[in-house]
N, C-alpha and C positions, 0 to 999 in steps of 0.2 A: 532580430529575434528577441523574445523577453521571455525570463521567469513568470511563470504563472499560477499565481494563489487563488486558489478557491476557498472562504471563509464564511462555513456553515452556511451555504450554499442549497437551497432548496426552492422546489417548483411545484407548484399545484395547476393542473389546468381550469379548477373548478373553485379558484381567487385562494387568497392565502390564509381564510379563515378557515379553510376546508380540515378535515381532520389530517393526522401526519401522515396514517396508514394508507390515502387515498393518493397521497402525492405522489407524481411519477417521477421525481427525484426526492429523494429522502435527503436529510441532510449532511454534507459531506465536507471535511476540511483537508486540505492536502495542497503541496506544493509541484510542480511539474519545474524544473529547471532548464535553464537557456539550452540550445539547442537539444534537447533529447528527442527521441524515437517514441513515441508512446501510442499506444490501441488502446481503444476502449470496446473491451467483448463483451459481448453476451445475446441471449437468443431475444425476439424482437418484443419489443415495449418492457424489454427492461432498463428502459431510462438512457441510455447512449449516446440517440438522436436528439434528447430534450438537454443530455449536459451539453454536446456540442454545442448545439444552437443557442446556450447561455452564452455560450467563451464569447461566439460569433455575435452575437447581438440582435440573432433573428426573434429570441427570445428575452422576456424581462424577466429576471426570477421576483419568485415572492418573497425570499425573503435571505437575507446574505452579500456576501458581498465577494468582486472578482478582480481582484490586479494583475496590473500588466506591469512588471519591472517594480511595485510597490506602489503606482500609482490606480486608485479606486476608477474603475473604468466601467461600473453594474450598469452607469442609467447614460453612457454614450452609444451611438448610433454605429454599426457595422463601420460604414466608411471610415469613420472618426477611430475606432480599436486598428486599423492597419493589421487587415487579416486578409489570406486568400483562402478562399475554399471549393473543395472537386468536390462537385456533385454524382453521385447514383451515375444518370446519366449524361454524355459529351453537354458541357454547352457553348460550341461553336458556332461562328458565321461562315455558313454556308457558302457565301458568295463570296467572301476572301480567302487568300492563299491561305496557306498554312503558316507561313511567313509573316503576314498580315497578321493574322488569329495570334500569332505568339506577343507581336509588339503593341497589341490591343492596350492592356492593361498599365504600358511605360509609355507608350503616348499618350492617352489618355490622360497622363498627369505631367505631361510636357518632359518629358526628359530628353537630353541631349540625343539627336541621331546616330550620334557614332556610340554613345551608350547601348541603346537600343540594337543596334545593329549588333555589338558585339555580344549583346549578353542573348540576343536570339538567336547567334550562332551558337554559344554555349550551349542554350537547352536543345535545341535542335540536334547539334551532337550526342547528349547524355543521352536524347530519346530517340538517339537513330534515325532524324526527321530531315536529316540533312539534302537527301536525293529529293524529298518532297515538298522543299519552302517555295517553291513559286507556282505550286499547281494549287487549284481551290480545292476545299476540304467537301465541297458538295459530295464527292462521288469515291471517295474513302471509304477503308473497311471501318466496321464500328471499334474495332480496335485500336487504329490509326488515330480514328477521332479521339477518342480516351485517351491517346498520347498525347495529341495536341491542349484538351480539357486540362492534362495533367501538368502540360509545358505552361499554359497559361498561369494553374496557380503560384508557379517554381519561377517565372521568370522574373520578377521583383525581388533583388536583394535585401531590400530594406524591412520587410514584412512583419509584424511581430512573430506572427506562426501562422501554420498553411494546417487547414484543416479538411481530411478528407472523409467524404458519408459515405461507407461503403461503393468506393470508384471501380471496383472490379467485376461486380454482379452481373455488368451485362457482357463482359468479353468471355471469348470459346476459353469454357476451360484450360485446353491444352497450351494459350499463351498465359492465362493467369502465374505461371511460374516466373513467366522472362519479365512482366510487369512487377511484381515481387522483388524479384531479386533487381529489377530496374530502378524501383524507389528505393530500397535500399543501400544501395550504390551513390544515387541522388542525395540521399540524407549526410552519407559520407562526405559528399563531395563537395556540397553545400553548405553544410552545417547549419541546416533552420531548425526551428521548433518545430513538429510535426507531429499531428493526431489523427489518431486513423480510426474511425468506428470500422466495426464490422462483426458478423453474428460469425465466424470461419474462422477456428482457432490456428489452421496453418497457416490465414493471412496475417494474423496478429503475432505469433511466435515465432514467424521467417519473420515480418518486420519492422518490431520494434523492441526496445531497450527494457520498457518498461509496461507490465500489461495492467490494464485495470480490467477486472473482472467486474459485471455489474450483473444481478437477480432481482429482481421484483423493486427496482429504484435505488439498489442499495448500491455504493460500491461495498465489496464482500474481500473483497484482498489486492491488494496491488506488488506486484514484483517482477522481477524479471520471470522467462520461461522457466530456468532452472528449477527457484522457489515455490514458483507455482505447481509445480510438477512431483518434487520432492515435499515441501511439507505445503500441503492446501488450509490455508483457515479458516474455509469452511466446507461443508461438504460436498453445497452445489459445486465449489471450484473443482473439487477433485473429480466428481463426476462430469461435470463441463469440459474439462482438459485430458486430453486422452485419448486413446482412441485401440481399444475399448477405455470406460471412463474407469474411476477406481471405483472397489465393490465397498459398498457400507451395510455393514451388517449388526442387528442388534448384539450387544451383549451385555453381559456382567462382567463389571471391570473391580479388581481389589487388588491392591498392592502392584507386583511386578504380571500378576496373571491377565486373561480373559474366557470367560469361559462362554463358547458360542454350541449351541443347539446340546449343550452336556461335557463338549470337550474342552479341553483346557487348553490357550495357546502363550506360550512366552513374550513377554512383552520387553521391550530395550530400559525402558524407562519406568517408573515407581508410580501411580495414582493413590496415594491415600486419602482425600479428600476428593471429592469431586459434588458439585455441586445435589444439596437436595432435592428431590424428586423431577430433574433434568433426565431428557432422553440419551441415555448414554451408548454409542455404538461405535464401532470398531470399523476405521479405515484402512486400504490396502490395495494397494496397486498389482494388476494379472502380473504383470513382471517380475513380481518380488512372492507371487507363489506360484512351487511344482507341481503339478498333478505326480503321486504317486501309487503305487498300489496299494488296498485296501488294509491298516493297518489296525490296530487296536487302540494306538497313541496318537493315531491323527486321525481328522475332522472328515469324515465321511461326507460325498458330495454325490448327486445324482449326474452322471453324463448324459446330456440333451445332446451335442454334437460336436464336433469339432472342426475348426476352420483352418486352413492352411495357410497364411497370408503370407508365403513365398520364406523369408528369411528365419519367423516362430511359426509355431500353431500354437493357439489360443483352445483350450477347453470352455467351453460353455457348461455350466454345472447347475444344479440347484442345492441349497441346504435349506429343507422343508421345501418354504412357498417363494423363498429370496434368490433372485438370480445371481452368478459369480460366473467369472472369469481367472481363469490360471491356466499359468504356459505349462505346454506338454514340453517335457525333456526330449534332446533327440534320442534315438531307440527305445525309445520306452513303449510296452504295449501292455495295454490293460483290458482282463479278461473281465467280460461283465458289462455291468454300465456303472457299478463304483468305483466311485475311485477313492484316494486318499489323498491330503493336502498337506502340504509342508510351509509353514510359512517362513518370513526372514523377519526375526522380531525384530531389526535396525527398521523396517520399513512400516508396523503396524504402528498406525496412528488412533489415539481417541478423540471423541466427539463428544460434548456436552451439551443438546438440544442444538446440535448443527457446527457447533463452533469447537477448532483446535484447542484441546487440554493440553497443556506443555510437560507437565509430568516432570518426575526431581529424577535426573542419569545418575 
């Protein structure tokens, strides 16, 4: 497994004199450490597949540079980086066992038989593949096969990092959990470097350590679930993460206040400064507001409907033409279709043309 530096790190598909705006990695510097867990999210052509495919070597970048353990590895060839990687979809041999299919990759480079033998009993074990190493993979569920695709890249101890392109897309949802919590386990057990694209923030937040959030080529914030969740630094992330996402609404922000469609809301933290003629708007997560009834000191909202998702219900609201989300309190009933809003100022966050204001506590 190796540390992994990316060093202004950027891609253009259309050569590297192209402008910066068109590139489908923008430029990025960031370290990834020996064994960790890490997802790179975000919904499609925002740059994921094309960081991969730098680390991997399917790709050249235009311009930057990428170490493996400190040493400059931009302009070596896939083989040469010591990488494995799951693809989208299985890719197995069909006409050999399962067995076969897992020692593919350690024979292939001459390792000892009893190596082989023993580390394909490993992954065969991790992935439950143990009833099935001497039947061929022909006539397998597509499931199966993705566990074998997955045994293949895991079964090499020596590997820098194992990198996966969204490997769950084509299995039934209903086992996507047990493969989830399968590589997760894996990663424990193993301890490789591991990167995981994928547009599905419960595959990325069940399974890895560290998220990179990417939008329009950017990365946009990197952290564990928690931070990304609790303070987003930027707004796509808070709306990205969540489920519903968080509500961004304009306002006017001075001092400790904000004042949104006339009403004033308490804020935790002090804004005296905030940048000139920046779009400045007020973040906040449906969790961290009540729906209450229609009050004179709070922020009147329109009831469009309300959902019940078994453990909250969620208000769906409008103020004016902006949609929002706030949890309905248990027993509460509200006559009308107003309602009132209570927020938690520990949780309203500000925005300054997109980007977290830290504000003086």
């Amino acid at each position: 497994m190796a540390r992994i530096d990316l060093v202004d790190l950027a891609h253009s598909y259309g050569g590297k004199n192209a402008p910066e705006e068109s590139f489908a990695l923008k430029p990025v510097t960031m370290t990834w450490r020996r064994g960790g867990a890490y997802a790179l999210l975000g919904p499609s052509g925002c740059g994921k597949t094309t960081l991969l495919n730098l680390i991997s070597g399917i790709v050249t970048p235009s311009r930057g540079k990428i170490l493996f353990d400190g040493v400059d590895i931009t302009t070596q060839s896939t083989e040469k980086r010591n990488i494995a990687q799951v693809f989208q979809f299985p890719v197995i041999y069909d006409t050999m066992t399962v067995g076969q299919n897992l020692a593919f990759p350690l024979k292939n480079r001459g390792a000892p038989k009893r190596e082989i033998e023993a580390r394909v009993a490993e992954i065969a074990r991790l992935l439950d593949l143990t009833p099935y190493l001497s039947r061929k993979a022909m006539r397998l569920t597509a499931d199966a096969k993705q566990k074998i695709s997955l045994g293949r890249g895991l079964v090499r101890s020596d590997v820098a990092a194992v990198l996966f392109d969204e490997p769950l897309t084509v299995i039934d949802p209903e086992l996507k959990w047990q493969l989830r919590s399968k590589l997760k386990a894996l990663h424990r057990d193993l301890d490789l470097t591991m990167i995981y694209v994928t547009h599905d923030q419960t595959e990325a937040l069940t399974f890895a350590d560290t998220v990179v959030v990417m939008h329009d080529g950017r990365v946009v914030q990197s952290g564990t679930p928690a931070e990304l969740f609790d303070r987003p630094a930027h707004t796509f992330v808070g709306y990205f993460i969540g489920s519903p996402g968080m509500n961004i609404v304009p306002a006017e922000v001075k001092g400790r206040q904000a004042r949104i469609d006339g009403y004033t809301i308490a804020l935790n933290r002090s804004y005296e400064r905030l940048p000139a003629g920046a779009k400045i708007e007020v973040g906040v997560r449906p969790e961290f507001v009540e729906v209450a009834p229609p009050a004179p000191d709070l922020l009147a909202a329109n009831i469009e409907r309300i959902d019940d998702l078994g453990r909250v219900r969620i208000a769906r609201l409008r103020i004016g033409n902006i949609k929002f989300a706030a949890r309905m309190p248990p027993g509460i009933s509200i006559h009308g279709d107003v309602a009132g809003l209570k927020f938690d100022p520990a949780h309203v966050h500000v925005y300054a043309d997109s980007l977290l204001v830290e504000g003086v506590a």
